[in-house]
N, C-alpha and C positions, 0 to 999 in steps of 0.2 A: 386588644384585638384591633387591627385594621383591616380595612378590608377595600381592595383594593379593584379599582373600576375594570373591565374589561374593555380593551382598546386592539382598533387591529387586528381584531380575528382574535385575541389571546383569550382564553375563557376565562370567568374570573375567581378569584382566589380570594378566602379570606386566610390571612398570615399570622401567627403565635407570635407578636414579639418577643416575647421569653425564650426564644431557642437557643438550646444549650446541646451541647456532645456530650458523650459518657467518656470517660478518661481513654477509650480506646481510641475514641475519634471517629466512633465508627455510625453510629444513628444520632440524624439529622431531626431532632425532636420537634420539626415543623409540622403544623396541620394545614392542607387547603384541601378548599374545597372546589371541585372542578378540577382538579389532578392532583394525584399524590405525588408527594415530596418524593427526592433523590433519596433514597434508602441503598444504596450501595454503600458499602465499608472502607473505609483508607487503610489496609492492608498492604500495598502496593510498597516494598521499598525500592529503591535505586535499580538493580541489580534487576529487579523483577519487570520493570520498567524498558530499560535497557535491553531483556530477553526479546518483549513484545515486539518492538521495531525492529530487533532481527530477524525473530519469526516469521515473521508475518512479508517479510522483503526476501530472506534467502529459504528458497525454495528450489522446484526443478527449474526456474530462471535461470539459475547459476551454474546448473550440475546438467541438466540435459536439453532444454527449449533453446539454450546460448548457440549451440549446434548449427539449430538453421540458420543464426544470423552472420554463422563464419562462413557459411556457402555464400550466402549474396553481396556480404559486404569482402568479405576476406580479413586478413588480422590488424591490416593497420586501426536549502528552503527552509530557509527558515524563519519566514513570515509569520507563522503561527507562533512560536517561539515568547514571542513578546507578551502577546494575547494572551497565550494558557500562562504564562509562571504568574502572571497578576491575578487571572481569575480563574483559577486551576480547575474549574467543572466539570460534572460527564457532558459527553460529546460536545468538546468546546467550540470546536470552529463552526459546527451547523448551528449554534445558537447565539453565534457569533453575527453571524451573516443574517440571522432575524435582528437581534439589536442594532447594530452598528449598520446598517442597510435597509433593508426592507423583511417583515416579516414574511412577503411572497419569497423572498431569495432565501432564507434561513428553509422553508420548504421544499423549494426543487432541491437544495442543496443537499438537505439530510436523506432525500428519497435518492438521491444521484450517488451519493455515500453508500447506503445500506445497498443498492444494486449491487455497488463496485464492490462492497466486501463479502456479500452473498453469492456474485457469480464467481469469486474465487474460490468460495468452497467446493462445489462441483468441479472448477479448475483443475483442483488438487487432487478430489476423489479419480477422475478420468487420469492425470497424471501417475498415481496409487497405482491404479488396478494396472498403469502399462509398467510399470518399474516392476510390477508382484510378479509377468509374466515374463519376465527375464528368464526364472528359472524352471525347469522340467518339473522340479518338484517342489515342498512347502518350506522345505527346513533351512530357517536363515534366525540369524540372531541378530537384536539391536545392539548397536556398541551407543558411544557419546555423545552423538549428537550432531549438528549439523556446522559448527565453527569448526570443531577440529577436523571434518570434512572438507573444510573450505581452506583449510589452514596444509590441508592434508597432502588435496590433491595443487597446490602451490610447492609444496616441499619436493613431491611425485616430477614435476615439470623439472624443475630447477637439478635435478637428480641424476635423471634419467638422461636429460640434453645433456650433461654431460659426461657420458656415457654407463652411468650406475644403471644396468639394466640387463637382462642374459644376452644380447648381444651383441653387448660391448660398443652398441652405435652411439657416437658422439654427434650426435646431429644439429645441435645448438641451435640457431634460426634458420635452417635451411628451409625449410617451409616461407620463408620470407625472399628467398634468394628468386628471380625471376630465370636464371639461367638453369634453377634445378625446379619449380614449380611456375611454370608458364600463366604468367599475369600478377606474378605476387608482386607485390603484399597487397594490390586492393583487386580483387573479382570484379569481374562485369555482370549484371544482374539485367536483363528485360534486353537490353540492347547491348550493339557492341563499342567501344573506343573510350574517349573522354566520360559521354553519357552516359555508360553500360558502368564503368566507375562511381560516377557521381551516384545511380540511383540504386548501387552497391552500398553505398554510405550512405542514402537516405533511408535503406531498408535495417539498416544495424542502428541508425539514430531512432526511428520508429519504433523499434523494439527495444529499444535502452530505454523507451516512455515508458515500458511498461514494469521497470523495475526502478524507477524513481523515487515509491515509497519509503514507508520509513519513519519520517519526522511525522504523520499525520497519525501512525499506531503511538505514536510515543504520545501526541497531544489528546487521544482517544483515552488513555488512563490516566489523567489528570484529576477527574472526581473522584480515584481509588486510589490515589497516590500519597505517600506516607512523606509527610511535610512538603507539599508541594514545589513550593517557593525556594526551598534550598537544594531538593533531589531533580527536577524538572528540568533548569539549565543545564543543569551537568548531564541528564541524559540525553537531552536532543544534539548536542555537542558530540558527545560520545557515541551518538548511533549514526551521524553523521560523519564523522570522519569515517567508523569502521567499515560503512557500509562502501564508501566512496572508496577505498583499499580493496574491497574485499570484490568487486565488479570492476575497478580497473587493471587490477591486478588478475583479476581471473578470467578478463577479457585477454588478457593478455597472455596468457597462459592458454588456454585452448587454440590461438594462431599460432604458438611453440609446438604443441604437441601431433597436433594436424593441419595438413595440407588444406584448406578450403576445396580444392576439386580432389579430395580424398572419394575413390567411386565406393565404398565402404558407410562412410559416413552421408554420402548422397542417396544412396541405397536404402539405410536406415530412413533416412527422413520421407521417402516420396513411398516405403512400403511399410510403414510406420511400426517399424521395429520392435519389437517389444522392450520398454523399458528403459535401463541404462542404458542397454544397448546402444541407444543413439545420442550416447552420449560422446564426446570426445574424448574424454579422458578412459571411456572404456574399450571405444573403440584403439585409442592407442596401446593400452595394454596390452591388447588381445595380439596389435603388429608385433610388442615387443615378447609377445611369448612368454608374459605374467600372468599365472593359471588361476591363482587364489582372490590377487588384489580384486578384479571386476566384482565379485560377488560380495566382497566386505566394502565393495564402491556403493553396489547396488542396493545392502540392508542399510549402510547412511545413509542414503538416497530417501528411501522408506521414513526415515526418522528426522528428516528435511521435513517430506511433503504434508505427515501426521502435523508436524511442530507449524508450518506454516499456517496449515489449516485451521489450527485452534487459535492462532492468533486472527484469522479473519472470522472465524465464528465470535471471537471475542469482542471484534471492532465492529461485527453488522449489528450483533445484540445490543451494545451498546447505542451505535448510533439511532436504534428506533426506539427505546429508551429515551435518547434525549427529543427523539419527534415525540413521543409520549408524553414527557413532560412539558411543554409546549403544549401542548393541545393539539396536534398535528397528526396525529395515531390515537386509536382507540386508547380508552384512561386503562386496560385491562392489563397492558402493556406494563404500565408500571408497577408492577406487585413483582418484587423483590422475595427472596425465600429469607428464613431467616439469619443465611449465611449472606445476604447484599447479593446474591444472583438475583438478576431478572429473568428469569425461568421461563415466561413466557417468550420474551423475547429471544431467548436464546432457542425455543422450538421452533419458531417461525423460522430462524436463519436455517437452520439444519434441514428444514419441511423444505425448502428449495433447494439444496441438495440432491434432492433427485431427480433433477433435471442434469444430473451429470447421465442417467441411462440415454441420456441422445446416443451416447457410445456403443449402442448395444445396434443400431440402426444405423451407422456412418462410421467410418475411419477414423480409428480413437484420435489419430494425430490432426484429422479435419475439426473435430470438436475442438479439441486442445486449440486448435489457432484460433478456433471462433469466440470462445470464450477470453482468447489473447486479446482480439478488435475490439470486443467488447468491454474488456476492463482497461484498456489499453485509453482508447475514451474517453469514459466515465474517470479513469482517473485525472486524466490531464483537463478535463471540467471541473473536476474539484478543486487541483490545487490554482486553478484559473480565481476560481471564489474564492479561494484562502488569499490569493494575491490582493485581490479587489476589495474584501471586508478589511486586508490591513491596510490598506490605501483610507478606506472610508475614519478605521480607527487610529491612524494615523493624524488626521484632517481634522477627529475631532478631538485629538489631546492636544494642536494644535489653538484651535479654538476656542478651548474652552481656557486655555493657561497651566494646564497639566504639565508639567517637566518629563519627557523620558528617562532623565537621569534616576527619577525617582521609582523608576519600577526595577522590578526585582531582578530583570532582564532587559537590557538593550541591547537593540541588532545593529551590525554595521551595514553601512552604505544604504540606508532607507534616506526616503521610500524609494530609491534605485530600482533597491532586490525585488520589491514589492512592484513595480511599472514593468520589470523585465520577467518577470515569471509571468504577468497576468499574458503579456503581448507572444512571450513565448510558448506558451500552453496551449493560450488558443490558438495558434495557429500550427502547432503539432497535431493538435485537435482534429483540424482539416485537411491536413496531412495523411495522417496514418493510414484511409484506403485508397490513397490514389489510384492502386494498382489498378483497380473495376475499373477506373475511366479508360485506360488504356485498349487500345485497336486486339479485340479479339479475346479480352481477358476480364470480360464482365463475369459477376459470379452475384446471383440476388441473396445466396446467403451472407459472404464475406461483406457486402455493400449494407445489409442491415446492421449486421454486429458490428459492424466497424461505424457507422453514421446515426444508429436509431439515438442513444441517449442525445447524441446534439440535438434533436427536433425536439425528443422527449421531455429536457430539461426545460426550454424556453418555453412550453406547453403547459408544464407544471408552475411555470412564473408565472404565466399567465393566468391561468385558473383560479391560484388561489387568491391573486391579488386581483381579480374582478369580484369574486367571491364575497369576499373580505374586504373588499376596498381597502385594503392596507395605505400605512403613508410612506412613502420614502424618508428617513430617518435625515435629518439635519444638523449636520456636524455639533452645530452650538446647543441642541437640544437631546444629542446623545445619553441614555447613562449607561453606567459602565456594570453594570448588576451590582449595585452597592451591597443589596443581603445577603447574595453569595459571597463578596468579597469581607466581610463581616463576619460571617458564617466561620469563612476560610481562617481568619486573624484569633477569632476566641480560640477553635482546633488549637493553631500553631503557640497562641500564648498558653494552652494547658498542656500542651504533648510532655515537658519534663518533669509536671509534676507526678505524673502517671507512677 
């Protein structure tokens, strides 16, 4: 037994050097004392891994929110990466940025995390309920899922512009032609000319923030991931190109199929439509006089918003889990069922869920954007810290004589990626509600959800590191969680004899 000082604020813990896994891999035979061990299961393969990062990114972002961003604009990370495939933990990056940084920054951090994937689940229920009332009545079926949706209504575009459609219009980019839609291909937004442009394409880059995720769900199932170190790279790789197709491509495709000053699709947005409806691709259908496809749009749609949600119920449970085990959240937190759910954690995520009945009192589509400012945010403060903890963990394998070659994963162009995401995040960050400053277009809701976590987060450094008098973490004196990564080695040397 050692046992082992409390430093930092960290509570302290007496550790079993004997820890061993059961051939499944799945309980972590550790005892402390002052917080229970990670009891989550490595169940996770490839494929399951892969899903979460989809999930949890292609939602109604894709299929119906993408809408407002073709009115204002018109149609013209893998930092973490490195970090998880070496030390594959639950919720890597928030306890990341307590080791490799400051234990105050590992805490705004993981509370800025669990907001960001708790206010999505509400996101999604208010997005739910406006897709459900698409229809007059109940009866709709789920088909497969939300790729071959995405896959679907790409095939739908590329189809139909060339005239597969009842009739018979070939219409190919005409929606981009300025002689047949007056301003195209870029809308003026707030103002009119050059600037009515420009702040057209700062309103569509603002919103492309908010669908940036992705690689941070992928590094969220790293403690439940089945051989970390060889399934890990290849998912964050793979969720990253798909995703990068799947919103360039389908940015692309909604300035095909509609006009940006479509009055149909403007109509939708400002009388907040119910549903698909405000979707682009439904509202195209509906010009082309396609009776059946909207409503087999509208139940994928439904099987989007479920699939997203459960991957953000899965990334917030997580993430106060990893504040649990830290010491940062009550120890209650960490009691695992005996399938590796955190069960308690996973109620708390869902008990703020209903905070999506704002809806029942305001304009579902007003909610929807304010929950957008809000996680819009919160996210680009996160990946801002994932930038900066690989800066810090960069500096100390440096330091210390560590090789990069030597881990399981190397990224290219570091710390490049790493100085350019932290500089560009945060200043998206500040970015995203200009609008409020704007002559005449204050609004004290949109100015909170769009600005509160910036105060929020540097208020939460602050705290716990007066608190706690935390120390700032020095490159040369970094460690890199040696037990976990030990932990991780015995797993992977007994996974074949299973």
């Amino acid at each position: 037994m050692e046992r082992k000082a409390s430093k930092n604020g960290d509570p302290e813990a007496v550790i079993e050097k004997t820890s061993t896994l059961d051939m499944n891999g799945s309980e972590r035979h550790l005892r402390l004392e002052g917080f229970v061990h990670d009891k989550t299961h490595r169940r996770l393969k490839n494929r399951h891994i892969q899903l979460i990062g989809i999930g949890g990114t292609v939602g109604t972002a894709l299929f119906v929110q993408i809408g407002s961003s073709l009115t204002k604009g018109g149609p013209g990370i893998l930092d973490s990466a490195e970090m998880v495939t070496w030390i594959p933990i639950s919720s890597p990056f928030v306890r990341f940025a307590d080791h490799f940084v400051d234990p105050a920054l590992g805490f705004c951090a993981g509370y800025n995390f669990f907001a960001l994937q708790a206010a999505l689940v509400p996101f999604e229920v208010v997005a739910f309920n406006l897709v459900l009332q698409f229809w007059t009545k109940s009866e709709f079926w789920l088909s497969i899922g939300k790729v071959i949706l995405a896959v679907g209504v790409m095939v739908f575009t590329f189809v139909t512009m060339v005239g597969g459609n009842p009739l018979h219009d070939k219409y190919g980019f005409r929606n981009w032609d300025p002689s047949k839609v007056p301003g195209a291909p870029f809308a003026e937004y707030i103002k009119t000319g050059s600037l009515g442009r420009f702040l057209g394409f700062l309103a569509c880059l603002i919103q492309a923030s908010f669908t940036i995720a992705g690689p941070d769900y992928v590094a969220m199932s790293a403690g439940e991931a089945e051989l970390p170190r060889r399934n890990m790279p290849r998912a964050f790789y793979s969720v990253f190109y798909r995703l990068t197709a799947f919103f360039v491509i389908g940015s692309l495709c909604i300035g095909i199929v509609v006009p940006y000053s479509d009055p149909d699709l403007l109509s939708a947005l400002s009388n907040a439509r119910p549903g698909a409806g405000s979707s682009p691709y439904v509202i195209a259908m509906e010009k082309l006089q396609i009776k059946v496809l909207p409503h087999i749009v509208n139940a994928l749609i439904l099987t989007a918003v479920f699939s997203a949600g459960n991957s953000y119920v899965y990334c917030a449970s997580r993430t106060l889990l990893g504040l649990a085990l830290e010491g940062k959240a009550p120890k209650f937190l960490t009691r695992c069922t005996a399938h590796g759910v955190p069960i308690y954690c996973v109620g708390v995520t869902l008990a703020i869920a209903l905070s999506s009945f704002l809806q029942v009192s305001n304009n579902a589509a007003v909610v929807l954007q304010w929950f957008v400012n809000l996680v819009t945010a919160s996210q680009l403060i996160n990946y801002a810290i994932i930038s900066f903890t690989y800066i810090r963990f960069y500096e100390a394998l440096k330091a210390q004589g560590i090789s990069r070659g030597s881990l399981p994963h190397k990224g290219s162009w570091q710390p490049f990626c790493g100085y350019y995401g932290l500089i560009g995040t945060l200043t998206m960050a500040f970015v995203g509600g200009y609008t409020v400053f704007l002559p005449g277009r204050w609004d004290v809701p949109n100015f909170l959800f769009s600005y509160a976590m910036i105060g929020i987060v540097p208020t939460l450094f602050l705290f716990w590191k007066f608190m706690h008098k935390t120390e700032w973490r020095h490159p040369k004196t970094i460690t890199f969680l040696e037990e976990e990564r030990k932990e991780v080695d015995h797993y992977e040397a007994t996974y074949g004899s299973r």
